[in-house]
C-alpha positions as a Markdown table, in Angstrom:
| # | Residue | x | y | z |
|---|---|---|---|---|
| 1 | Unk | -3.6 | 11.6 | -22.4 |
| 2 | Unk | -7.1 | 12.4 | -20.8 |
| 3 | Unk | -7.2 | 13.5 | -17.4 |
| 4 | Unk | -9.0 | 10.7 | -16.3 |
| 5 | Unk | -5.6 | 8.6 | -17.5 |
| 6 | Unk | -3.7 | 10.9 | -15.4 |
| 7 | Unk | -5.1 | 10.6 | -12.1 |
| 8 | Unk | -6.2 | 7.2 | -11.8 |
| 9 | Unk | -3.9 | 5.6 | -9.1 |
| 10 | Unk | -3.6 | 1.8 | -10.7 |
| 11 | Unk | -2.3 | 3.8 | -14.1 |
| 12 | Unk | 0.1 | 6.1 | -12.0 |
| 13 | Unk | 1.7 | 3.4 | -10.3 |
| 14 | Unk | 3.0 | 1.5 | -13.3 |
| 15 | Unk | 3.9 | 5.1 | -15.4 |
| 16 | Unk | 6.3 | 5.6 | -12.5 |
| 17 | Unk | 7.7 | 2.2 | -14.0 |
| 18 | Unk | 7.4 | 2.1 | -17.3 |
| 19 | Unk | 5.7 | 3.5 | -20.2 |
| 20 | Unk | 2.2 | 2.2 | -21.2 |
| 21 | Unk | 0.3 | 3.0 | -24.6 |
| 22 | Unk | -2.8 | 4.6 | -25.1 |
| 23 | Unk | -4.3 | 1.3 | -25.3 |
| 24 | Unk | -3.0 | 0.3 | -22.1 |
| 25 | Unk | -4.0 | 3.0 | -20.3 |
| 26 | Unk | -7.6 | 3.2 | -22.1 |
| 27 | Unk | -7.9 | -0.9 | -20.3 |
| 28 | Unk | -6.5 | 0.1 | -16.9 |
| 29 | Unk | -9.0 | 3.2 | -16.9 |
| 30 | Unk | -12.1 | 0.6 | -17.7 |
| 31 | Unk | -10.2 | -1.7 | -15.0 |
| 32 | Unk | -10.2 | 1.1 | -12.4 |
| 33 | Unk | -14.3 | 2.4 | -13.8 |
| 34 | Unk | -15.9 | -1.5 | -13.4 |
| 35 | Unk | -18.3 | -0.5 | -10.5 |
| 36 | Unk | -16.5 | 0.4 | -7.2 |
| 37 | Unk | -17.8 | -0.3 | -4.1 |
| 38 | Unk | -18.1 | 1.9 | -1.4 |
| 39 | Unk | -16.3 | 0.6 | 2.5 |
| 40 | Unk | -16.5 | 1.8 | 5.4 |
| 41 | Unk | -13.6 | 1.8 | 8.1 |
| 42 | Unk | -13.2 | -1.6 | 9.7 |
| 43 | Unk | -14.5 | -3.5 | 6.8 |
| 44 | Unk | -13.2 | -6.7 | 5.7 |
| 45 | Unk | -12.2 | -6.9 | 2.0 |
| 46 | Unk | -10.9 | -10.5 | 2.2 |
| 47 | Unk | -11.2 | -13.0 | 4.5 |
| 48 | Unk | -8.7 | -16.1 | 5.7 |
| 49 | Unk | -9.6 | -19.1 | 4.1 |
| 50 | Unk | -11.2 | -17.4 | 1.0 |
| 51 | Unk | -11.2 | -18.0 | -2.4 |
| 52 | Unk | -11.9 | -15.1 | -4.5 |
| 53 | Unk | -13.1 | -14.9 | -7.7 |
| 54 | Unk | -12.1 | -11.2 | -8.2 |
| 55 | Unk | -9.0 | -9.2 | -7.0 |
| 56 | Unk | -9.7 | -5.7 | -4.9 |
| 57 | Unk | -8.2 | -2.8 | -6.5 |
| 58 | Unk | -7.9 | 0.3 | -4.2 |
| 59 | Unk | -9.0 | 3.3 | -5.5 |
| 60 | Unk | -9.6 | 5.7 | -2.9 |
| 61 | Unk | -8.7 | 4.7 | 1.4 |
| 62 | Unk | -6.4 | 2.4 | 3.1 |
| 63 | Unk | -6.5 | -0.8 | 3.7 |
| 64 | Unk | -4.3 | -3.1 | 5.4 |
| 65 | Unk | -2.9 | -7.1 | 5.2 |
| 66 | Unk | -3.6 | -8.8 | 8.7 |
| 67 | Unk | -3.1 | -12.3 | 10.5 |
| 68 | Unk | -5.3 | -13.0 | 13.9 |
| 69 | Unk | -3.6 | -14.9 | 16.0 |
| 70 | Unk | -5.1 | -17.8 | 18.6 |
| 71 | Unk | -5.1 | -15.2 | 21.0 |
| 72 | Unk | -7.2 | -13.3 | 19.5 |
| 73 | Unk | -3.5 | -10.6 | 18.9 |
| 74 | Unk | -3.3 | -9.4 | 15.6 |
| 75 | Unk | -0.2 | -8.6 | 13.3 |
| 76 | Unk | -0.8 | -6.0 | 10.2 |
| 77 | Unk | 2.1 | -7.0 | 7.6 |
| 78 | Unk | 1.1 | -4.3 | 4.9 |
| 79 | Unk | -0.8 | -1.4 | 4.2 |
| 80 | Unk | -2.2 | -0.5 | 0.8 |
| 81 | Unk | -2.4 | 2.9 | -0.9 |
| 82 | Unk | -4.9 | 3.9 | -4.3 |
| 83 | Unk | -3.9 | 2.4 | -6.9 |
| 84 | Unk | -2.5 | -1.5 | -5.4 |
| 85 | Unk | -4.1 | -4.3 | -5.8 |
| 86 | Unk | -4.4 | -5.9 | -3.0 |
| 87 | Unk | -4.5 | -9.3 | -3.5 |
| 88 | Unk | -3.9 | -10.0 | -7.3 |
| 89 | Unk | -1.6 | -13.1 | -5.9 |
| 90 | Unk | -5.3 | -14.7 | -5.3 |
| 91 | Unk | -5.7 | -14.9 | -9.2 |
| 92 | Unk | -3.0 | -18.1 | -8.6 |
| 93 | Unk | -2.7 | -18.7 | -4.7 |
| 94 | Unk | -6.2 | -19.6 | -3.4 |
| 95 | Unk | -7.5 | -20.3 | -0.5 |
| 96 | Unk | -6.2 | -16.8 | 0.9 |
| 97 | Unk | -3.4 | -17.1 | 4.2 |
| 98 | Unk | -4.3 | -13.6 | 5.4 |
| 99 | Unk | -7.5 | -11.1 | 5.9 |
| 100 | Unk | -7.8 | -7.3 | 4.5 |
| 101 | Unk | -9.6 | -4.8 | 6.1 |
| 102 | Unk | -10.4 | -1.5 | 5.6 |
| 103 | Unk | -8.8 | 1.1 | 7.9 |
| 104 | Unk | -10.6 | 4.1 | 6.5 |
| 105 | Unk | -13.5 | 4.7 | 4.4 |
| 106 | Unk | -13.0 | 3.0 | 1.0 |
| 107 | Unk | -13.6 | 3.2 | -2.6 |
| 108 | Unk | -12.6 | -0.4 | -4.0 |
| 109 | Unk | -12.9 | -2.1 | -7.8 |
| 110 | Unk | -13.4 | -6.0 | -7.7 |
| 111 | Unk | -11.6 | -7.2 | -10.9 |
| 112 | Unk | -12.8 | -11.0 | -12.0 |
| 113 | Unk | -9.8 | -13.0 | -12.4 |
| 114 | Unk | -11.8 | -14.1 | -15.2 |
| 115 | Unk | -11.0 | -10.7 | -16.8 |
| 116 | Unk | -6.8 | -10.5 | -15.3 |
| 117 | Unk | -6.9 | -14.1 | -17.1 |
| 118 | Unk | -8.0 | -12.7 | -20.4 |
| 119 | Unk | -5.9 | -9.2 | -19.9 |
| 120 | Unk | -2.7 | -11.9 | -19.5 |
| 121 | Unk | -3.4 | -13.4 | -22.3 |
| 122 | Unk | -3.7 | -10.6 | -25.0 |
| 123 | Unk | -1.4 | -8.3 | -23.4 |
| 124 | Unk | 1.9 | -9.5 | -22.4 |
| 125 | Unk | 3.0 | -6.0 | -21.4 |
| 126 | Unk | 0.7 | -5.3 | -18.8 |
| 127 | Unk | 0.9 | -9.0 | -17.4 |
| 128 | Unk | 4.5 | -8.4 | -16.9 |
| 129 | Unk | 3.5 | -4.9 | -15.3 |
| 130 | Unk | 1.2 | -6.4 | -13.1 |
| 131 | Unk | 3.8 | -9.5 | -12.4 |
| 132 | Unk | 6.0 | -6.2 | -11.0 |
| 133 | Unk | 3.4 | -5.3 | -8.5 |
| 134 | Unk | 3.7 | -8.4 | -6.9 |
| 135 | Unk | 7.3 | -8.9 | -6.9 |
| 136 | Unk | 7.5 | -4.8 | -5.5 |
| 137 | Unk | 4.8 | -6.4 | -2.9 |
| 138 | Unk | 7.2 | -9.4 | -1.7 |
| 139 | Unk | 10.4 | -6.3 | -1.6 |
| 140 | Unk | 7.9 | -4.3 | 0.7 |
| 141 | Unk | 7.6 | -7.5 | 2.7 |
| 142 | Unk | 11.5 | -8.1 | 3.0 |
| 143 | Unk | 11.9 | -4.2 | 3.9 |
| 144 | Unk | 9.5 | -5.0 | 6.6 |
| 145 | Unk | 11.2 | -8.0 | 7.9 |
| 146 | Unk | 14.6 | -6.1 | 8.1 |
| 147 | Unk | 12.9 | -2.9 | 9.9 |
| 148 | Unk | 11.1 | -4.8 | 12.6 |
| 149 | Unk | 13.9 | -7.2 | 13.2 |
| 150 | Unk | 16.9 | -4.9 | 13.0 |
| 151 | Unk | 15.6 | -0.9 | 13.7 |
| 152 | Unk | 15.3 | 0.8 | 16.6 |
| 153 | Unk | 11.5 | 1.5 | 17.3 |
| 154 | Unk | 12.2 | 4.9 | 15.8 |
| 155 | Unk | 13.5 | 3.5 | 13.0 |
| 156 | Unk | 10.5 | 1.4 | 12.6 |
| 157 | Unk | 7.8 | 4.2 | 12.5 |
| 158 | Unk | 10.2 | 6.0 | 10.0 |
| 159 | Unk | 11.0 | 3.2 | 7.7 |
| 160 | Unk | 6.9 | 3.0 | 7.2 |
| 161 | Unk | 6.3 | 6.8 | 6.9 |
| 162 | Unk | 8.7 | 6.9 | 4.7 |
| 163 | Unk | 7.3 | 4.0 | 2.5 |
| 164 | Unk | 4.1 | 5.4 | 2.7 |
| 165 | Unk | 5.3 | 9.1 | 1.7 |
| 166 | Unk | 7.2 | 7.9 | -1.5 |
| 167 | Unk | 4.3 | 5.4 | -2.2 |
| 168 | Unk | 1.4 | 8.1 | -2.0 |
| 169 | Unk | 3.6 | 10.6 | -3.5 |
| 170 | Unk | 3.7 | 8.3 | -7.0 |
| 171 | Unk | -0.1 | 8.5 | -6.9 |
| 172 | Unk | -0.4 | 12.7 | -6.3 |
| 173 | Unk | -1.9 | 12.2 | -2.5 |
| 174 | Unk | 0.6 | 14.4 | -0.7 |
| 175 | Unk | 1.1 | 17.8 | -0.6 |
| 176 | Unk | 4.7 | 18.5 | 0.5 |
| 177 | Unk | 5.7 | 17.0 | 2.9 |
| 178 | Unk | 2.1 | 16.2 | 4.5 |
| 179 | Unk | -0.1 | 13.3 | 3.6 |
| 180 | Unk | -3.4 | 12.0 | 5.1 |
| 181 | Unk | -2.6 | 8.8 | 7.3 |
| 182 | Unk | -6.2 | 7.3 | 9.3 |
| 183 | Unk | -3.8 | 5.3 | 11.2 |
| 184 | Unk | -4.9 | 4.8 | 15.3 |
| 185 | Unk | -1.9 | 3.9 | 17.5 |
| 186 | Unk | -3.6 | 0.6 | 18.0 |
| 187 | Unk | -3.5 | -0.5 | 14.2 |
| 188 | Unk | 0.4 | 1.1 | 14.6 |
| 189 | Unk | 1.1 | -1.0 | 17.2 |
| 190 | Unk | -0.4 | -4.0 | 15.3 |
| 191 | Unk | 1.9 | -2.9 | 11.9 |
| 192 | Unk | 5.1 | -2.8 | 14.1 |
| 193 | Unk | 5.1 | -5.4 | 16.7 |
| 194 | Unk | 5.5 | -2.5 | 19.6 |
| 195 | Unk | 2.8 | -1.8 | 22.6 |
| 196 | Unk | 0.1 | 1.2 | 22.0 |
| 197 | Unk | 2.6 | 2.7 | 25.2 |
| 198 | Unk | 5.6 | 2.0 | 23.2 |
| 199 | Unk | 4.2 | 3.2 | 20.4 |
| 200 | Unk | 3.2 | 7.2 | 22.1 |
| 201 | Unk | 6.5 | 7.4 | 23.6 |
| 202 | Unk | 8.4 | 6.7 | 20.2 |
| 203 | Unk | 6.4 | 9.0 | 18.7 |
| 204 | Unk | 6.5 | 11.6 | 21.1 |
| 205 | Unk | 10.4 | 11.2 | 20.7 |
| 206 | Unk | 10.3 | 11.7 | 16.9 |
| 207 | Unk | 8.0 | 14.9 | 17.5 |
| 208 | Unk | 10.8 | 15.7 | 20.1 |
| 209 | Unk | 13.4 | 15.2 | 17.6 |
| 210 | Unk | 11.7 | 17.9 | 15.3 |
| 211 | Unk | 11.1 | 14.7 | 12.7 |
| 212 | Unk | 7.5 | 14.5 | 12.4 |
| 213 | Unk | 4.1 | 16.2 | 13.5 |
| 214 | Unk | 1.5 | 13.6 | 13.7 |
| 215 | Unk | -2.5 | 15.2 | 14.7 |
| 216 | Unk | -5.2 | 13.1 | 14.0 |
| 217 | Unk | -4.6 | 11.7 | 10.4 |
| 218 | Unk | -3.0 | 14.4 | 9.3 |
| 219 | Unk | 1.0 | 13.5 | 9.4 |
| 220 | Unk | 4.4 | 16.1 | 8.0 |
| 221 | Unk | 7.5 | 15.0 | 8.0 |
| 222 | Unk | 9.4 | 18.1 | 9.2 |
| 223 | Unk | 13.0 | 17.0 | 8.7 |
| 224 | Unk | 13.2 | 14.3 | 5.5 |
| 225 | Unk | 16.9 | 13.7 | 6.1 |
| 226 | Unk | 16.7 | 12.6 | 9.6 |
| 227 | Unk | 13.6 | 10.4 | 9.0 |
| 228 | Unk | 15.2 | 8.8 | 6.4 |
| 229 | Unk | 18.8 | 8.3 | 8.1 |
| 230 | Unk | 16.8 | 6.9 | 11.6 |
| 231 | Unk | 14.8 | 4.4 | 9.0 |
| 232 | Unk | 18.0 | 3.5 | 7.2 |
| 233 | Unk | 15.7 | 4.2 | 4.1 |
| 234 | Unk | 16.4 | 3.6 | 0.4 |
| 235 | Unk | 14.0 | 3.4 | -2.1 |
| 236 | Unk | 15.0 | 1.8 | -4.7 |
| 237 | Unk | 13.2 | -1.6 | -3.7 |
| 238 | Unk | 10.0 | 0.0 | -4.7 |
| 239 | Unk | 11.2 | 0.2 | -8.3 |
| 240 | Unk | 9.9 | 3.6 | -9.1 |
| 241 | Unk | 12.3 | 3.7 | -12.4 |
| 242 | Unk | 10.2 | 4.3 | -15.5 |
| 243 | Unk | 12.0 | 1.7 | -17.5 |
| 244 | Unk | 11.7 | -0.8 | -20.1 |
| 245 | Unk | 9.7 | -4.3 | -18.8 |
């Protein structure tokens, strides 16, 4: 395997779940190479009320899932890492419920769902695969729902560092314990349903509590064990078995 094949995110993602062929990973590394395009921070990817004709593949950056509500409030329900795609439901659910934006610079693919169609068709294998990312999507979205309607604000925070730690860990983007998180308390307060205050003091608690150091975008987890047992967090919903699909 080329080192191309090794480090591109999309590829890593699905060896953590299964193993692909050479062939397989020769199409996801033309997938991953069709063009991207360069974001800044703040742009929109998709739009409510779009209907797409490609699907954004994340190569590089974050990006986020967001509603706007009448009053203008927003609510973030994911955040998406290299290697997701992050809205390759749109190839069958059109027009789109939900915006994505950008919440750091970005390097993006746009797949044509003319060319997931044909990939479907010829490859049953990597269909399936790319069924799995959106069935690991709706488990993120349970996780989610359980965590902001049953953890303690503390447990919130750590439930999504620690999704975010296992998540980037699959595609090589941390280094220990550390990983690079663009992430204002304003867009946390918007992911967890807490105030910007509520949001400093809980994390001025977890840096209290030795758990955590958080400066900038630059976050370590300093004590796995307690982050994990405040977030209640197992992994095994992100189906990061390399198994037979």
């Amino acid at each position: 395997m080329t080192t191309k094949q090794q480090y591109n995110p999309l590829a890593l993602q699905l060896m953590a779940r299964d193993r692909l062929s050479s062939e397989e990973l020769e199409l996801l590394n033309e997938l991953a190479g069709r063009n991207p395009r360069q974001f800044a921070a703040g742009d929109n990817l998709v739009l409510e009320g779009d209907v797409p004709t490609a699907s954004c593949l994340m190569l590089s950056g974050y990006s986020a899932r967001y509603h706007v509500l009448s009053d203008g409030k927003r609510n973030i329900s994911a955040i998406h890492v290299p290697g997701d795609f992050v809205d390759l439901h749109s190839l069958m659910l059109r027009p789109m419920d939900h915006g994505v934006t950008t919440l750091s610079a970005a390097s993006v693919v746009m797949v044509p769902h003319a060319r997931l169609r044909g990939l479907t068709e010829t490859h049953a294998h990597l269909s399936r695969l790319l069924w799995l990312c959106t069935l690991v999507d709706a488990a993120m979205h349970r996780r989610w729902l359980v965590a902001s309607g049953r953890l303690s604000p503390v447990g919130r925070v750590a439930h999504l560092l620690c999704e975010l730690f296992v998540r980037l860990q699959t595609v090589k983007l941390v280094e220990g314990y550390r990983f690079w998180l663009p992430m204002t308390q304003a867009q946390l307060s918007d992911a967890m349903g807490l105030s910007t205050v509520h949001i400093n003091r809980t994390l001025q608690e977890m840096r209290r509590r030795e758990m955590i150091t958080w400066s900038g975008a630059d976050v370590e987890i300093l004590d796995w064990d307690a982050l994990q047992a405040a977030a209640e967090f197992d992994p095994g919903y992100l189906n990061l078995e390399a198994r037979s699909r």
